[in-house]
MITOR-962981 format. One line per 3 residues: number of its first residue (from 1); for each residue x, y, z of C-alpha. Coordinates in Angstrom, 1 decimal, padded with zeros to 4 digits. Example, Ala and Ser with C-alpha at 12.3 -4.5 7.8 and 13.67 -1.06 7.14 Angstrom:
2
1) 012.3,-004.5,007.8 ~ 013.7,-001.1,007.1;
This chain:
545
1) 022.2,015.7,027.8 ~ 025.8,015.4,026.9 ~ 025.5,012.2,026.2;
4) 022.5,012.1,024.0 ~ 024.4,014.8,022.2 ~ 027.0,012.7,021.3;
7) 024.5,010.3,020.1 ~ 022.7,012.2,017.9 ~ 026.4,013.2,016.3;
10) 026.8,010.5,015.9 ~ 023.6,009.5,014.0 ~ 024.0,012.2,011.4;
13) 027.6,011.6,010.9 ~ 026.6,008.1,010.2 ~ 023.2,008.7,008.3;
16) 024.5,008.8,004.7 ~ 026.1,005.5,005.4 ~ 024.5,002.3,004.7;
19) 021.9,000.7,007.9 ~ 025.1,-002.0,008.6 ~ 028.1,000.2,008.9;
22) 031.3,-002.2,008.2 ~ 033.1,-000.8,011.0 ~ 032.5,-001.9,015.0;
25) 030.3,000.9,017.2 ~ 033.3,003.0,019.5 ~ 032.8,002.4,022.8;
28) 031.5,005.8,024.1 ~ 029.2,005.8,021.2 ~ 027.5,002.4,022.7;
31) 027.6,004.2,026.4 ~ 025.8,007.3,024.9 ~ 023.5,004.6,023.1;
34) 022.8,002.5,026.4 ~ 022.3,005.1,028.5 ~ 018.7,006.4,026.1;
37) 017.8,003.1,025.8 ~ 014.4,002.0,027.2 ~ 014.9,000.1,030.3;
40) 012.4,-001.4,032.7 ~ 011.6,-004.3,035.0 ~ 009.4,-007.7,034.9;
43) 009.2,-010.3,037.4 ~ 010.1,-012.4,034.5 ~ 010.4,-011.9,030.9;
46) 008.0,-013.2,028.7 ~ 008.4,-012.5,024.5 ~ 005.4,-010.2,022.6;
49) 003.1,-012.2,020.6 ~ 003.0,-011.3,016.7 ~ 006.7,-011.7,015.5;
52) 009.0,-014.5,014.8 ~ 011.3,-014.7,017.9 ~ 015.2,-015.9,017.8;
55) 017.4,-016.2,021.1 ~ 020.5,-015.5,021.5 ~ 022.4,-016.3,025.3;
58) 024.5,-013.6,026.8 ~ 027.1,-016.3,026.5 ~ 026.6,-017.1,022.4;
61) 029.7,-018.0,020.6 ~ 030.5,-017.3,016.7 ~ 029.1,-020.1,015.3;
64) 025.7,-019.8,017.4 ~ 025.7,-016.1,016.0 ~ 026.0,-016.9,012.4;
67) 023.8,-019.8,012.4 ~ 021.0,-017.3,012.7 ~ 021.9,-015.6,009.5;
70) 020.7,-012.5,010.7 ~ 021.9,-010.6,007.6 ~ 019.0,-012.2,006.1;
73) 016.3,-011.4,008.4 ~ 014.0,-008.4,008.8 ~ 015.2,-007.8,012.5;
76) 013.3,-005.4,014.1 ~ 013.7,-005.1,017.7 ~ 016.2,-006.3,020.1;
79) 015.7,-007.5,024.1 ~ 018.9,-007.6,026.3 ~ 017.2,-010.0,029.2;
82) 019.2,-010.2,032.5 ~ 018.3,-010.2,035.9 ~ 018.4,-008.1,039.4;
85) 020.0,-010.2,041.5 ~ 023.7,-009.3,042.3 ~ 025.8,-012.0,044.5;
88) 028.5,-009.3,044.7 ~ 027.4,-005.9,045.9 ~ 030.3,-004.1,043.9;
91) 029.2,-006.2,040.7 ~ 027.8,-003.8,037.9 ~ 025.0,-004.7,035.3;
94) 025.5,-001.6,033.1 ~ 029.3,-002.3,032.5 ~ 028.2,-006.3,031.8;
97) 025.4,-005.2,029.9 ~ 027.5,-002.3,027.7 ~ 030.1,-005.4,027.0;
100) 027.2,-007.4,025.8 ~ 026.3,-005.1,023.4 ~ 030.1,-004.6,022.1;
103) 030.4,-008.1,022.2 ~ 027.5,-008.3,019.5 ~ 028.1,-005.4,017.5;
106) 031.9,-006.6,016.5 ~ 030.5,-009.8,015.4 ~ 027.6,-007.9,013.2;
109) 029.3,-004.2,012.7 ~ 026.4,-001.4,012.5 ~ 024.0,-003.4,014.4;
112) 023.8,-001.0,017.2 ~ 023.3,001.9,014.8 ~ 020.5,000.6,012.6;
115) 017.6,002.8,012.6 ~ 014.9,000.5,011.9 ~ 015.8,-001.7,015.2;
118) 014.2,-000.4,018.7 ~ 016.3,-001.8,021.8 ~ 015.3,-002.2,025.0;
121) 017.2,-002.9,028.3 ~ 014.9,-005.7,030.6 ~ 015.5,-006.6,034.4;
124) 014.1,-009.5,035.5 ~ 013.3,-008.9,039.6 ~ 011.7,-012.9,040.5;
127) 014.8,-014.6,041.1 ~ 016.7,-014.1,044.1 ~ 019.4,-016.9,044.6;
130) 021.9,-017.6,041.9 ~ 019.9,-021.5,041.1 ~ 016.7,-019.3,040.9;
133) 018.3,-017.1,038.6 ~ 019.8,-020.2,036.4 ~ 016.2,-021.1,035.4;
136) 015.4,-017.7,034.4 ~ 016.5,-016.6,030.1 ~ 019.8,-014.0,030.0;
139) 020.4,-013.1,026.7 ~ 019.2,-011.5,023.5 ~ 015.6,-011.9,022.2;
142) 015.5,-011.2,018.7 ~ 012.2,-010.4,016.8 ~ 012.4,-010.7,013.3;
145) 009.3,-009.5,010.7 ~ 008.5,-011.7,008.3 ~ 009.6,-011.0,004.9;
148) 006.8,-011.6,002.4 ~ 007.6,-013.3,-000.8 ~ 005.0,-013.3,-004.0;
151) 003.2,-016.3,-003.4 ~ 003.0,-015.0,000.5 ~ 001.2,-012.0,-001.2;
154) -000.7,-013.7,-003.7 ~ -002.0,-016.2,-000.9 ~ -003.1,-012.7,001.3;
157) -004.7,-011.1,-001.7 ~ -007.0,-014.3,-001.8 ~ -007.9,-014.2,001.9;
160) -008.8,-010.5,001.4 ~ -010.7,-011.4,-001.1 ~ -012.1,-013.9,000.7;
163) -013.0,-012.1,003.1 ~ -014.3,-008.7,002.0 ~ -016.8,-011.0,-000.8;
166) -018.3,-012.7,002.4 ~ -018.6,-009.7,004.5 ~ -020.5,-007.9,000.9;
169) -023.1,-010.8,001.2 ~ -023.5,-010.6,004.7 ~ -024.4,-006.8,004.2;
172) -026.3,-007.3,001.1 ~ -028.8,-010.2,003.4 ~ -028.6,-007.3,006.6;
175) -029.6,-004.9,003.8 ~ -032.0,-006.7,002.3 ~ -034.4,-007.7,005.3;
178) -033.7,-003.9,006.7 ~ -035.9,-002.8,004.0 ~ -039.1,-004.0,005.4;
181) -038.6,-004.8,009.1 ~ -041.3,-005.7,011.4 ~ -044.8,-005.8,010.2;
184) -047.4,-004.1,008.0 ~ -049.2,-001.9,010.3 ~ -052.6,000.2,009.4;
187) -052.4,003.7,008.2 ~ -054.8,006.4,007.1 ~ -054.9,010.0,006.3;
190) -058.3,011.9,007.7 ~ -061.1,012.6,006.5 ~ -062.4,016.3,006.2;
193) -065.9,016.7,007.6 ~ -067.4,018.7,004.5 ~ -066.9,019.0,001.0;
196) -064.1,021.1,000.0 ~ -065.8,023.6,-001.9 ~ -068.9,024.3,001.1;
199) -065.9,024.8,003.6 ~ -064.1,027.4,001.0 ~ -068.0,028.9,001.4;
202) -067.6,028.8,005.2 ~ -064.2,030.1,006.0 ~ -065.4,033.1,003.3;
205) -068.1,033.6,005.2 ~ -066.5,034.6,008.9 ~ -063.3,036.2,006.8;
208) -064.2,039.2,004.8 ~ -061.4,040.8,005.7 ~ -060.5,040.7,002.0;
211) -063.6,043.7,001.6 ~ -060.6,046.1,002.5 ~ -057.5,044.6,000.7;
214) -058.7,042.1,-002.6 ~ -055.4,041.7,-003.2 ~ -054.3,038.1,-004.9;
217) -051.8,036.2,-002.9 ~ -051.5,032.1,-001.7 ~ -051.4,031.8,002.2;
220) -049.8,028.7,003.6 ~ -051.4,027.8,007.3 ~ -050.5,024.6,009.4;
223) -053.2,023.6,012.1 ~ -052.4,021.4,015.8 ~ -056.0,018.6,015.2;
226) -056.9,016.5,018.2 ~ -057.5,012.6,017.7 ~ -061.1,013.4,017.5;
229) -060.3,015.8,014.7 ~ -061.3,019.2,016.5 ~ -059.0,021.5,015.5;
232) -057.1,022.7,018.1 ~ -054.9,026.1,017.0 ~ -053.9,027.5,013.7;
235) -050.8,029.5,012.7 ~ -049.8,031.4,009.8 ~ -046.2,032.0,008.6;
238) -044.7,035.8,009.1 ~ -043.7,035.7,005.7 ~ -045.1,033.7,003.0;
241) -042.8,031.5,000.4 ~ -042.8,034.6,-002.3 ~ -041.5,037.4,000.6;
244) -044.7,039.1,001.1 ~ -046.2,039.6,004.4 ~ -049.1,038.2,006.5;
247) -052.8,038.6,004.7 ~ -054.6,041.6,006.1 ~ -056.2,040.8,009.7;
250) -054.1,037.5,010.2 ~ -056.4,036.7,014.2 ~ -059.8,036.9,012.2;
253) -058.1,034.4,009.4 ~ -056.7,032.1,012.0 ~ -060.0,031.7,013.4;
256) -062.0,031.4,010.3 ~ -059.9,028.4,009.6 ~ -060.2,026.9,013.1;
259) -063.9,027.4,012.9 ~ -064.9,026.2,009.3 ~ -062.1,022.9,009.2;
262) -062.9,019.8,010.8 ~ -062.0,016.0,010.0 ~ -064.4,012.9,011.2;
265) -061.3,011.3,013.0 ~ -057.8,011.6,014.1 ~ -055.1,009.9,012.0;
268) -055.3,006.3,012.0 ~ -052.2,004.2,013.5 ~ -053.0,000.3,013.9;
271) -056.1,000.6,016.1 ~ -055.7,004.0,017.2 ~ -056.7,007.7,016.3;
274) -053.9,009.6,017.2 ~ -053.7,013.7,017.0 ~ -051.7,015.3,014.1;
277) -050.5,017.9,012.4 ~ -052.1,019.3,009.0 ~ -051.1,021.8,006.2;
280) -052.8,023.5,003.5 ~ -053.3,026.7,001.6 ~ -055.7,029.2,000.5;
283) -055.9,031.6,-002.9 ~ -057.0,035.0,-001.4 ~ -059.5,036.4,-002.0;
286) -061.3,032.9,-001.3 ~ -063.1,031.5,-004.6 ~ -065.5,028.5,-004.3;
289) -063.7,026.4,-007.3 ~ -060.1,026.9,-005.9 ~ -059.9,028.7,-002.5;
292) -058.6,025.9,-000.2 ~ -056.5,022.9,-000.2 ~ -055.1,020.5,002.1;
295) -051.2,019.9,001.8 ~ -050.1,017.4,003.9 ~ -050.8,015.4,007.2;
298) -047.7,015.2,009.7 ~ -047.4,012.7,013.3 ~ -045.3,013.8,015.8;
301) -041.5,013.0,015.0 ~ -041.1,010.1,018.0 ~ -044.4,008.5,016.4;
304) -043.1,008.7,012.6 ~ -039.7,007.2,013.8 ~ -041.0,004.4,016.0;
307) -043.3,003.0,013.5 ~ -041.2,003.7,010.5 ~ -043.9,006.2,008.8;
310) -044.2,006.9,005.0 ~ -046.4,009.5,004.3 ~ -046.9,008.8,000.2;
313) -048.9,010.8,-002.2 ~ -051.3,007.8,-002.1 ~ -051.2,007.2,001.1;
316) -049.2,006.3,004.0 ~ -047.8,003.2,005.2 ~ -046.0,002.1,008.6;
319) -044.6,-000.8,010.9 ~ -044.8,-002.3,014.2 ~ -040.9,-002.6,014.7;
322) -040.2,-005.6,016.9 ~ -037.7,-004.9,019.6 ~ -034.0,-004.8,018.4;
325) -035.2,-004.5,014.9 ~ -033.0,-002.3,012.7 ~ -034.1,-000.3,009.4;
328) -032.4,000.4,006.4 ~ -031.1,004.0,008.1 ~ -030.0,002.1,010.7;
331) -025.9,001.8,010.3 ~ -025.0,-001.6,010.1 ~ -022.1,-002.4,012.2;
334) -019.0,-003.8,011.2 ~ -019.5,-007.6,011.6 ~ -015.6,-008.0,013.3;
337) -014.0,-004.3,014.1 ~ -010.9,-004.0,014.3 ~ -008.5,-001.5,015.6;
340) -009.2,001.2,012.2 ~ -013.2,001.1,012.4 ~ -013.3,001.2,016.5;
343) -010.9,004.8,016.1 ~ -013.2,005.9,012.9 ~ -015.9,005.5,014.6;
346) -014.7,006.9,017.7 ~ -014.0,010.3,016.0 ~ -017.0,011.1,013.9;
349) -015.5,014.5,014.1 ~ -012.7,014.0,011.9 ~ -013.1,015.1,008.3;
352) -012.5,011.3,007.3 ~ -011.8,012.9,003.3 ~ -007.7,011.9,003.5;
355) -006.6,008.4,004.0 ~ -002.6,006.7,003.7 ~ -002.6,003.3,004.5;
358) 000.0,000.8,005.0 ~ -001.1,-002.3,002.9 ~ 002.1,-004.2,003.3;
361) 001.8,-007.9,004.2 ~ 001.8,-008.0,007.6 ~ -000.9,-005.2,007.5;
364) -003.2,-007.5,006.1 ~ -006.1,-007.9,008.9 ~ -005.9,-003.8,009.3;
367) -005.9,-003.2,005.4 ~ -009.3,-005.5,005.6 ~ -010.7,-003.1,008.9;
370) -010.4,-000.3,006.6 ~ -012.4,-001.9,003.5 ~ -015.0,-003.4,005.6;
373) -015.7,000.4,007.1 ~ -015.5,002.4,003.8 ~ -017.8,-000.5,002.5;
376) -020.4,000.5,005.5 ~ -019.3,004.2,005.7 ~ -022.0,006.2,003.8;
379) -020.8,006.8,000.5 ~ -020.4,010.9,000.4 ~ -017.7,013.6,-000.9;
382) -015.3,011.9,-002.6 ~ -012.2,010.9,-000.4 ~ -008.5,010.8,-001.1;
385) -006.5,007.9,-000.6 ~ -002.7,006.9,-001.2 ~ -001.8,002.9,-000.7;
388) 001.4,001.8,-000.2 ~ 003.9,-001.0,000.0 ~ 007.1,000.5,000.1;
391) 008.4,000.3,-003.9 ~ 006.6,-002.6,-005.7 ~ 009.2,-004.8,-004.4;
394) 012.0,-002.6,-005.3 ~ 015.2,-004.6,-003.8 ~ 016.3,-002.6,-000.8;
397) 019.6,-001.2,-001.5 ~ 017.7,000.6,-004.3 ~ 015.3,002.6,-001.6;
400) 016.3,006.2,-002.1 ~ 014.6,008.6,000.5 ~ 011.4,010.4,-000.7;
403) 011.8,008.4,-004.0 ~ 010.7,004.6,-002.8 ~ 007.9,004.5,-004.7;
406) 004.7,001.6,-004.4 ~ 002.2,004.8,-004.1 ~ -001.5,004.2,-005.6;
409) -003.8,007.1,-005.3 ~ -007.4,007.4,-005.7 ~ -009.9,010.2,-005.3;
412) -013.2,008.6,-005.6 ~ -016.2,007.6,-003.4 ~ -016.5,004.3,-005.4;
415) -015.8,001.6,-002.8 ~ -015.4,-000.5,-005.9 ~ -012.5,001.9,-006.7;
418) -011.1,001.9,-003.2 ~ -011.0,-001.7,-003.2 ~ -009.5,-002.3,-006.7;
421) -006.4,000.3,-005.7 ~ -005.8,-001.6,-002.7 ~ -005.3,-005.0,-004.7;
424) -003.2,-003.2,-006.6 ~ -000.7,-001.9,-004.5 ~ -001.2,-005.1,-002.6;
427) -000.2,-007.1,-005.8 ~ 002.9,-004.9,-007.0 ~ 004.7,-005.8,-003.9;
430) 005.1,-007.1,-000.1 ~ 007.6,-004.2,001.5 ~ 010.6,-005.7,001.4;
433) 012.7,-004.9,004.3 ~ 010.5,-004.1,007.4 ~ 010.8,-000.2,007.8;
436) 008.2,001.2,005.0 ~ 008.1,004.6,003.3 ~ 005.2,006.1,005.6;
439) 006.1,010.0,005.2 ~ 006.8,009.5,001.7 ~ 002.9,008.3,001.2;
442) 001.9,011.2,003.9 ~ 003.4,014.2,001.6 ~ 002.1,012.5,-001.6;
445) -001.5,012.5,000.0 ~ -001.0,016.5,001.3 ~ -000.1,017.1,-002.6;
448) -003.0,015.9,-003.7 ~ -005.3,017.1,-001.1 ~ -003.6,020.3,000.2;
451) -006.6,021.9,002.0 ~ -007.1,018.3,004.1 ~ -008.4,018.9,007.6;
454) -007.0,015.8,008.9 ~ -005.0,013.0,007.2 ~ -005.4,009.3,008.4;
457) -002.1,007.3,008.4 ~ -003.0,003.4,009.5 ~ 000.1,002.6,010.1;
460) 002.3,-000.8,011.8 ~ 003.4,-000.8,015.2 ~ 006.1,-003.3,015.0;
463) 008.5,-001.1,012.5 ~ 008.8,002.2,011.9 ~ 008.9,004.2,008.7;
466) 012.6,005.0,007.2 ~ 011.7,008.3,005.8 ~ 010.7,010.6,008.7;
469) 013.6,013.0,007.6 ~ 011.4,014.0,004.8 ~ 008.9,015.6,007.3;
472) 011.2,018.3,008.6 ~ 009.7,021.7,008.0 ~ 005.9,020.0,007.5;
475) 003.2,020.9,009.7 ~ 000.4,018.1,008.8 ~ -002.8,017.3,010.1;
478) -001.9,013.5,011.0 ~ -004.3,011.2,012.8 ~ -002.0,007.9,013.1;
481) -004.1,005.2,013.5 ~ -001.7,002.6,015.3 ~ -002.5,-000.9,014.0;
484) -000.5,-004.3,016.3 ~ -000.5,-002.7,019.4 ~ -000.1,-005.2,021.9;
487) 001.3,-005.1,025.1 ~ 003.1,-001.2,024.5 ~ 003.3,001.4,022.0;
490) 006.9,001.4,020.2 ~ 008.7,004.9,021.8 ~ 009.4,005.4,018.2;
493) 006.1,006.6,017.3 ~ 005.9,008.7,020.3 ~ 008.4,010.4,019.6;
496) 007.0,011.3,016.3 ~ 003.8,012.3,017.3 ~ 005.7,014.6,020.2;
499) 008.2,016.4,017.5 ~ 005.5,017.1,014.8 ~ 002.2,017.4,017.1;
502) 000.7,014.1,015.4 ~ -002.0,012.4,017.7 ~ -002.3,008.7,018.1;
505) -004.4,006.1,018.5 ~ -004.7,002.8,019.5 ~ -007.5,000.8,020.0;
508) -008.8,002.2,023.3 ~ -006.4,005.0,023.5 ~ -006.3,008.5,022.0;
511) -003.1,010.9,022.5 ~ -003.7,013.9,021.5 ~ -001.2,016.2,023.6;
514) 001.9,014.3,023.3 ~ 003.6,017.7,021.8 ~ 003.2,019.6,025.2;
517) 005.0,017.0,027.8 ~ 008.3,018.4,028.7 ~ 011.3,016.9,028.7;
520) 012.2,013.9,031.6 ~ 008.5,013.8,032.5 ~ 007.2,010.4,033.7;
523) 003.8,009.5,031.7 ~ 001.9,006.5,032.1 ~ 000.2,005.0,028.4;
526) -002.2,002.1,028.2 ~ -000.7,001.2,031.5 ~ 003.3,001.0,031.0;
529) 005.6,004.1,032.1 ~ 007.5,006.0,029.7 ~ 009.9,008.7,030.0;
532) 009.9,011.8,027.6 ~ 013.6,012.4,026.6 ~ 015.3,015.1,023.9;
535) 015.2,012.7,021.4 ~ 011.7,011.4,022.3 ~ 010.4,008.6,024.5;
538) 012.1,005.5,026.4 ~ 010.3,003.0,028.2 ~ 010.5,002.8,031.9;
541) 010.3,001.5,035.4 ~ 014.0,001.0,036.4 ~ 017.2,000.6,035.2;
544) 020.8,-001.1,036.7 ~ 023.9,001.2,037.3;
């Protein structure tokens, strides 16, 4: 605790200073800074996929350092590889792996102290002779983001474009033959055994209940008819459409009806008479010219659904469905989901109304994910969005907190709309140096849509927004939608999501209580070990003294 104290003094006392201090890291400042560090074991090490990767030996000289020209690169997280085996019991990795990380912050002062770099401490455990151990990397793994230029941009644009105008045809054809799937099928509405008028005459005739109370009023009725066409029960509302109540004598009505209404046949379906459901109405007291009239013939719900029934003024009209046939209610499934429309679709109880997306180059695949579903998504309320790409290519020593800029908001339901913004702010520039100004696009979405239930962040996994400082004192209904997760979440995002009560999600994986783990607590995500600290989350298995 001390020591992460110390740390975090240091961290403020440094914050208003530029990411790459000028002056070397003291040395009990890179202890406190080892010893919070995420540190775990493989049998041997083996790079992530997804970032540009630069090596650096434990024994690198000045001139191997420079010739990287990491000033110029978007470095993003750093891997000090060593291994387990120790030919001298008294030897100690933590002292040879603190002089490491001296050694590298006096050639490239600040280093150790930029924010937007996550470090990790890895022991290799498969060697265990000092020729095995030869074979095996022991050094620095550097992984750099790529730093997209215009015509990087300008070339992603087109394969957006690309893409989303293919994906709008293949929906348009799906849509297209949803619209009359399977085939025609024979459909008919029944018959009524007599003459409207003589069965007014008939139903008059065993009802004259009416004698006491004459009375106007409309009573609607519906009636159960076998697929012979006897009917089988009758039922009349409590209370009519107007508010009044039941006509005088409702039993005697009931069976009037049942006794004077009969149809020839059941409803027609193909080559079957099926039983149904029929509704009418009758002016009281009953008058030959206009006492009775059917309203409307009904199949059970399973039967209307399976055969895809219209019931028209006209007549009706259905479908044999084929097996695995789809209709045009049917959703139609995003043709290659991605990690954004496998969590939407995962949570249809989110209120899915407030949307910040990272659309940043390396976002790319994830900014397409998202299109595709809103393109799908049923169109509804109008939603809120906020695009951004970390100051329309503002050059970086320019980034002021909370004032980066590179926002485009939309509140609209057009897709049209959505996808146009997203062009834009895709257009105006690439994000610049890797971190990105996340929270800065989070409080610009709770201005606009301050009673938001939930607001959807698709954010990057391999950096980690500069601006979380501007959160302090929020309470917001985040849903972080964690796009390039490969082999582990970064801590980094952990930690927020612990410190502000955020949930996360990857694509298999929803945290949702990552606010009420207590401190030192050993929890196991998407299979890798992490330990909850004051400051947040370090990776773990085990770790050289």
């Amino acid at each position: 605790m001390r020591a992460f104290l110390l740390l975090l003094f240091v961290f403020l006392t440094l914050g208003a200073a530029p990411a790459r201090a000028q002056q070397p890291t003291p040395t009990r400042v890179i202890e406190a800074l080892y010893d919070q560090l995420s540190a775990y074991q493989l049998r041997r090490y083996q790079p992530d996929s997804g970032y540009q990767l630069l090596t650096l030996p434990s024994t690198f000289s000045g001139p191997e350092l420079a010739a990287l020209r990491l000033r110029e690169r978007q470095l993003v997280r750093v891997d000090l590889v060593y291994s387990a085996y120790r030919f001298d019991p008294k030897f100690s990795q933590r002292q040879l792996n603190i002089d490491r990380l001296r050694n590298l912050d006096e050639r490239l002062p600040g280093l150790l102290m930029d924010p937007s770099i996550t470090w990790n401490l890895i022991e290799q455990t498969g060697c265990t002779t000092p020729d095995e151990c030869q074979q095996y990397f022991h050094g620095f793994v550097l992984y750099i983001e790529k730093r997209y230029t215009k015509a990087d941009t300008k070339a992603e644009i087109g394969r957006l474009t690309a893409r989303l105008n293919a994906t709008e045809k293949k929906i348009e054809r799906i849509r297209a033959v949803r619209k009359s799937p399977g085939k025609p099928l024979a459909c008919g509405y029944p018959h009524v055994e007599d003459k409207l008028r003589k069965l007014t005459k008939r139903i008059k005739k065993a009802y004259d209940c009416t004698q006491k109370d004459r009375r106007p009023r409309t009573v609607t009725f519906q009636a159960e008819v076998s697929r012979q066409g006897k009917v089988l029960n009758v039922r009349l509302p409590a209370v009519d459409s107007a508010g009044a109540a039941a006509p005088p004598c409702p039993e005697e009505l009931t069976g009037a009806i049942a006794e004077g209404l009969a149809f020839t046949d059941g409803f027609l379906l193909g080559k079957q008479r099926l039983p149904f459901t029929v509704t009418g109405r009758l002016s009281l007291p009953l008058r030959p010219q206009q006492g009775f009239k059917v309203t409307g013939y009904y199949l059970a719900d399973s039967l209307m659904r399976k055969y895809r029934v219209k019931l028209l003024r006209d007549g009706c009209q259905a479908r044999q469905l084929r097996p695995g046939d789809a209709t045009e209610e049917d959703p139609i499934p995003n043709p290659d989901p991605n990690v954004v429309t496998r969590v939407l679709e995962r949570h249809p109880d989110w209120q899915k109304q407030t949307v910040v997306a990272d659309v940043t180059g390396s976002m790319y695949p994830y900014t397409a994910d998202l299109l595709i579903w809103l393109q799908l998504a049923a169109a509804g309320p109008e939603k809120t969005f906020v695009f951004f790409n970390d100051g329309d290519d503002l050059p970086d020593k320019q980034k002021r907190l909370g004032q980066t800029g590179g926002l485009y908001d939309a509140r609209t339901n057009d897709y049209g709309r959505i996808r146009q913004r997203v062009i834009e702010a895709m257009g105006a520039g690439g994000g610049g140096d890797a971190p990105e100004n996340d929270c800065e696009a989070l409080l610009r979405a709770h201005q606009l849509a301050p009673e938001a239930q939930d607001i959807i962040l698709v954010a990057d996994n391999h950096t980690f927004p500069r601006d979380t400082k501007l959160l302090e004192g929020t309470r917001l209904p985040v849903k972080i939608i964690l796009c390039g997760v490969t082999d582990h979440i970064n801590p980094k995002y952990l930690a927020l999501a612990r410190r502000y009560g955020y949930s996360l999600h990857t694509l298999d994986t929803d945290l949702t209580n990552l606010s009420e783990l207590p401190d030192n607590q050993i929890t196991i995500i998407e299979g890798v070990r992490y330990q909850t600290t004051p400051g947040g989350f370090r990776r773990v298995s085990g770790r050289a003294e």
